[in-house]
C-alpha positions in Angstrom: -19.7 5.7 -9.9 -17.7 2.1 -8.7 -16.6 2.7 -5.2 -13.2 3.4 -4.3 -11.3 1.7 -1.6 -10.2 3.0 1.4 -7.5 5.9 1.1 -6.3 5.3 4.1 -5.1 2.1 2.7 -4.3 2.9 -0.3 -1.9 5.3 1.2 -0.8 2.8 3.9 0.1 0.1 0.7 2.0 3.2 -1.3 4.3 3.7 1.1 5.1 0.0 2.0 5.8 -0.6 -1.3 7.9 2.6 -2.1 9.3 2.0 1.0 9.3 -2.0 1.1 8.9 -2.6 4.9 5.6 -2.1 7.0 7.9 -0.3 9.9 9.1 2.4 7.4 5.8 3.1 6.0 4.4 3.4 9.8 7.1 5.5 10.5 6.5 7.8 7.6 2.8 8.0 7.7 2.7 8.1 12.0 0.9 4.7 12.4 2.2 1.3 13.9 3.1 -0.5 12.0 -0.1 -3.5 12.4 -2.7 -0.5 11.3 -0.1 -0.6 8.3 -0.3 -4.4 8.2 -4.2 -4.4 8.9 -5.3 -1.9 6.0 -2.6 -3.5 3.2 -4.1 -6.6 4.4 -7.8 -4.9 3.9 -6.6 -3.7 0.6 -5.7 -7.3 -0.9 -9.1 -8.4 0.4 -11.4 -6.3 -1.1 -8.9 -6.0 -4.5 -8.9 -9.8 -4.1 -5.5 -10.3 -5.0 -1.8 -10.1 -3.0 0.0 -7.1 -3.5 3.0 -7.0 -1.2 5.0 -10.5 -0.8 6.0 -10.5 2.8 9.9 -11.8 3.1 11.7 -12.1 6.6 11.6 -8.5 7.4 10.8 -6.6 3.9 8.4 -6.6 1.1 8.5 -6.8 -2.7 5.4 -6.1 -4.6 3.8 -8.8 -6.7 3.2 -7.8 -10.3 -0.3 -7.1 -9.2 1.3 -4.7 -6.5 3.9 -2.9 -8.6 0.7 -2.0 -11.3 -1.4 -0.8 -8.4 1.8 1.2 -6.9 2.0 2.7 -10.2 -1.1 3.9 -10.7 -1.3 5.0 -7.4 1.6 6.9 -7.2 0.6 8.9 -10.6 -2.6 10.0 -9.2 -0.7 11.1 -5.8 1.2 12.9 -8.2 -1.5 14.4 -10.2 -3.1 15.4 -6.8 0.2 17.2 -5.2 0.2 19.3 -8.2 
């Protein structure tokens, strides 16, 4: 089995790209909003490629980021249900 990453950062990416800012995704998930910063940040490391384009105050997914969000959000999906 290939190791997963974090799901705490997974989940702290998902929302700040549904969300597209780092405060809203804090907000939602009751984290500041640098742990939000810190595990996207993480996550783009390990995945070795950016997934969130930081602009002024708000984010946009890079195409590598809107595949991942998609993905991920399916299988939060599939796991609500």
């Amino acid at each position: 089995m290939r190791p997963l990453p974090p799901l705490n950062a997974v989940r702290a990416f998902e929302a700040a790209a549904r969300r597209g800012s780092f405060t809203a995704a804090a907000a939602e998930l009751g984290v500041s909003h640098a742990a939000i910063s810190r595990h996207v940040r993480g996550l783009e490391a390990r995945l070795g490629v950016p997934l969130l384009l930081r602009e002024g105050r708000g984010l946009a997914p890079t195409e590598a980021g809107r595949a991942f969000a998609a993905v991920v959000a399916d299988a939060f999906d599939r796991l609500s249900q």
